[in-house]
C-alpha positions as CSV (number, residue, x, y, z in Angstrom):
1,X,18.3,-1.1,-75.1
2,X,16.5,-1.3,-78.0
3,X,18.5,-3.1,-80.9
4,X,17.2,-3.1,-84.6
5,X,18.8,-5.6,-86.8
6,X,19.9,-4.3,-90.8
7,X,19.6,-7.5,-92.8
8,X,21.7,-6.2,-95.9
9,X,21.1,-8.5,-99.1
10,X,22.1,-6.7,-102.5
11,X,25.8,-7.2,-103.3
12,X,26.1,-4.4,-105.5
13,X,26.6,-1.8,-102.4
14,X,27.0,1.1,-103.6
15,X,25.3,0.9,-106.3
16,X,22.4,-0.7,-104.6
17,X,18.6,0.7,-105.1
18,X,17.7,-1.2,-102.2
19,X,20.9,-0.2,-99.9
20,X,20.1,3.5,-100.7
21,X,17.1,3.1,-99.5
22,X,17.8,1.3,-96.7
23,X,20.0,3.9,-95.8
24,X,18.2,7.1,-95.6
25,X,15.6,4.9,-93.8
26,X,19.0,4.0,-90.8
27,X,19.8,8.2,-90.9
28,X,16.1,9.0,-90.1
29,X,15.9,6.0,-87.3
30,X,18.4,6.9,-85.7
31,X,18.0,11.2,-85.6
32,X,14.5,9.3,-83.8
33,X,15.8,6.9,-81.5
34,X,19.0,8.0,-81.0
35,X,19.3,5.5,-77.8
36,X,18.5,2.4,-79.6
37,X,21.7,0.1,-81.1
38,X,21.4,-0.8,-85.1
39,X,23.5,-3.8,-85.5
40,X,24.2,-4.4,-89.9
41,X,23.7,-8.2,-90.7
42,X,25.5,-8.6,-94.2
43,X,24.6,-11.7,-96.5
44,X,27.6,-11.6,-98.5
45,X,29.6,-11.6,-95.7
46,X,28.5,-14.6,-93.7
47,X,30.3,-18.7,-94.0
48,X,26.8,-20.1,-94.8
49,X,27.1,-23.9,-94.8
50,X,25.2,-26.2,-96.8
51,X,21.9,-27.7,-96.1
52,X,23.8,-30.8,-96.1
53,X,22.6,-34.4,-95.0
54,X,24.0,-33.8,-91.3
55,X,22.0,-30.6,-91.5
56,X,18.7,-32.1,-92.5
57,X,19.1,-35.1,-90.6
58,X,19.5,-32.5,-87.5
59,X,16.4,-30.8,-88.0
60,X,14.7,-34.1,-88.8
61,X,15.6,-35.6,-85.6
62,X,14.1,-32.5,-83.8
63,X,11.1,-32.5,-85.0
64,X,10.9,-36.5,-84.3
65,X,12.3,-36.3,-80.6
66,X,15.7,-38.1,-81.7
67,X,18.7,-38.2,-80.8
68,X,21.3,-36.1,-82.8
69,X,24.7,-37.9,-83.9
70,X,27.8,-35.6,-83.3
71,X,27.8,-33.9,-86.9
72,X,24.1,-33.6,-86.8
73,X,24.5,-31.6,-83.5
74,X,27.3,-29.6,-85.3
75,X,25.2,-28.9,-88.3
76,X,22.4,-27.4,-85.7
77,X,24.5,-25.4,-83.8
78,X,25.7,-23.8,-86.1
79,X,22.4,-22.9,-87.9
80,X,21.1,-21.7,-84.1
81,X,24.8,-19.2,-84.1
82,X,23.2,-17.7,-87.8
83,X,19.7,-17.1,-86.1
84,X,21.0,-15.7,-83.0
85,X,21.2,-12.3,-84.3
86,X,17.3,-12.5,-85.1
87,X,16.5,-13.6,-82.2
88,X,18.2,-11.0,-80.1
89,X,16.5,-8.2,-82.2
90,X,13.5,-6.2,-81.4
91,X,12.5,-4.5,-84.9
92,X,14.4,-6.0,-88.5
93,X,14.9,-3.9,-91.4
94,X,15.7,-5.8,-94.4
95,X,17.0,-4.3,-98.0
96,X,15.9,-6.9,-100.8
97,X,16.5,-6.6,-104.2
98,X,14.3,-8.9,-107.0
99,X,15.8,-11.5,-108.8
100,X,14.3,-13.3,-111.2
101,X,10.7,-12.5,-109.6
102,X,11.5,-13.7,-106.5
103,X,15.0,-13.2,-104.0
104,X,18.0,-13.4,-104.3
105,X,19.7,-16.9,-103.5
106,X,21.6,-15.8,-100.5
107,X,18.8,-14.4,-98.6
108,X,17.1,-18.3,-99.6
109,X,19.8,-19.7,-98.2
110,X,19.7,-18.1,-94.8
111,X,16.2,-18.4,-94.5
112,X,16.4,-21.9,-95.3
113,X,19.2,-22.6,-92.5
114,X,17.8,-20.3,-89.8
115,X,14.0,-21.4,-90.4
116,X,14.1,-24.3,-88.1
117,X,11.4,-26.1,-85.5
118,X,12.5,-24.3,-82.3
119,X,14.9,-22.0,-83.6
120,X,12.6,-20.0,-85.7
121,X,9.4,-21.5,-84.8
122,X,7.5,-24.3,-83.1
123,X,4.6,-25.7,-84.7
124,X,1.9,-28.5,-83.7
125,X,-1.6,-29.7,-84.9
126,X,-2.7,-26.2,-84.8
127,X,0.1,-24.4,-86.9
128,X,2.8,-22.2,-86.4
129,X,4.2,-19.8,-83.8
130,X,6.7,-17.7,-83.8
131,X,9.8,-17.6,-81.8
132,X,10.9,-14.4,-82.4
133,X,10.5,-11.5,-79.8
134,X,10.1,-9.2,-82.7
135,X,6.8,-8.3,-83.8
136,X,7.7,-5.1,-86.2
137,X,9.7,-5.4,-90.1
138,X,10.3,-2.8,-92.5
139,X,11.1,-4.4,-95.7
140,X,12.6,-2.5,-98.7
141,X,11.7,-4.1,-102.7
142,X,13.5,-3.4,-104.7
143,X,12.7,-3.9,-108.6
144,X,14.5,-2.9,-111.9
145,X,10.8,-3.3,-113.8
146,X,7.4,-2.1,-112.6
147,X,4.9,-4.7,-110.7
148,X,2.3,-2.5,-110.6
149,X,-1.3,-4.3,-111.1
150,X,-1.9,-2.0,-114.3
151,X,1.7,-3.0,-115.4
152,X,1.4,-5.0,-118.9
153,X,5.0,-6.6,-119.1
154,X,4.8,-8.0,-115.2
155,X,1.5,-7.6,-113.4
156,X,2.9,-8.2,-109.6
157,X,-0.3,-10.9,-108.7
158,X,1.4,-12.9,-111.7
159,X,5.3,-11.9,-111.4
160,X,5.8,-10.8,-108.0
161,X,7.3,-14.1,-105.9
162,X,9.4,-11.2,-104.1
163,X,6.9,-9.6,-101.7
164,X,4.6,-12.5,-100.4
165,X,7.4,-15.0,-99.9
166,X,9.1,-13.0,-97.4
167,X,6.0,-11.5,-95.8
168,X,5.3,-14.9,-95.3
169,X,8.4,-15.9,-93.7
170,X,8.0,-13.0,-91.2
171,X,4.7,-13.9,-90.5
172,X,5.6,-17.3,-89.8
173,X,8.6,-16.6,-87.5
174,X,6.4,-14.4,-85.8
175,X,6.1,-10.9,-86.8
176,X,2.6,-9.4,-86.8
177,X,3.6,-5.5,-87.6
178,X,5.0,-5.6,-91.4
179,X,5.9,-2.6,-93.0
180,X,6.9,-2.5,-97.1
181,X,8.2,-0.3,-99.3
182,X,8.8,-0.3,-102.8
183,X,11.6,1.1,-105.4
184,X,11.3,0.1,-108.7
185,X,11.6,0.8,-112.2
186,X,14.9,1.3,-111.6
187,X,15.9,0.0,-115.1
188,X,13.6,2.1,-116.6
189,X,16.9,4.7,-117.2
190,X,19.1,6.9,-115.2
191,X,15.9,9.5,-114.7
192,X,13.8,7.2,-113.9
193,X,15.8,5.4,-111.5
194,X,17.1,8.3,-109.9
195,X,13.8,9.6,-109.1
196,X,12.5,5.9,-108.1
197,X,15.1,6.1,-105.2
198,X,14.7,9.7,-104.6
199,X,10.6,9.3,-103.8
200,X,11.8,5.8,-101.9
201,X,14.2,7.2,-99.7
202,X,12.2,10.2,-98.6
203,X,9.4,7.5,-98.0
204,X,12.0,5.7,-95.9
205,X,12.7,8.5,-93.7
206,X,9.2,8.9,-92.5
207,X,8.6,5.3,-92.1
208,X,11.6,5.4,-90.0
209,X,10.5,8.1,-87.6
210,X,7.7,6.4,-85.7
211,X,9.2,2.7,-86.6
């Protein structure tokens, strides 16, 4: 069976431009692929540890062939439990809001814990490769101001921190197929926002048909 994994990262809910989104693109998804599981991974909702010294120490040691000390194996096993659910997935969907031109600091936080030497990745001489199985996103921006190139408050190729990091990441893990789409201006007042996440969410129901 074909699982696709809901990484869920605004803590607003409800009243999430991103979650909306996110949503209309899971009813679409599933009308298509009605055999396929959709598993939810909430942010807020996960005991993320702290990058610690035990936790550093254990990926340290990896990379260096070492052996790991009882609390450094600790630290990594529990930072392999957080990326199982990655790992078992065969197409993500995330929902990401912008802070501060970039994301939010509980999605940084999981990516920094999960995105580990054979967890996440491997890597050599040559570069990276990915560990996941994987290959196809769909990510979901969402932004309260307008990134547009033309935009003259925040030009994204100045502003935008949001959309490369995490393309990025995906790449690097190992995704190849990277599908975005963008809702923003959602602070631009109750019109405007309602019809940013109107045009968004129809867009996310046709992305979600052939995803």
């Amino acid at each position: 069976m074909t699982k696709l994994l809901y990484l869920e990262v605004s803590p607003r809910k409800a009243a999430s431009a991103s979650i909306e989104v996110a949503r209309a693109f899971i009813d679409a998804y599933r009308a298509a692929h009605p055999s396929d599981e959709i598993e939810t991974l909430d942010l807020w909702s996960l005991d993320l540890p702290p990058l610690d010294e035990d936790a550093l120490n254990a990926k340290y040691a990896g990379i260096y062939g070492e052996g790991r000390s009882p609390a450094q194996a600790a630290a990594w096993s529990r930072m392999e439990a957080l990326a199982a659910p990655l790992l078992a997935a065969d197409k993500l969907l995330m929902a990401v809001p912008l802070w501060n031109f970039s994301i939010p600091y509980r999605l940084k936080h999981y990516i920094d814990l999960v995105s580990q030497k054979d967890i996440l990745f491997s890597f050599d001489q040559t570069g990276f490769g990915g560990l996941m199985k994987a290959t196809k996103a769909a990510v979901i921006y969402a932004r309260g101001l307008d990134y547009a190139p033309t935009s003259n408050w925040t030009p994204g190729e100045l502003y935008d921190f949001q959309r490369p990091y995490l393309e990025a990441w995906l790449r690097c893990i190992g995704l190849t197929d990277i599908r975005g789409l963008v809702v923003e201006r959602t602070l631009f007042g109750l019109e405007a926002d309602a019809e940013a996440r109107r045009a968004a969410a129809s867009e996310a129901r046709t992305m979600a048909e052939d995803f």
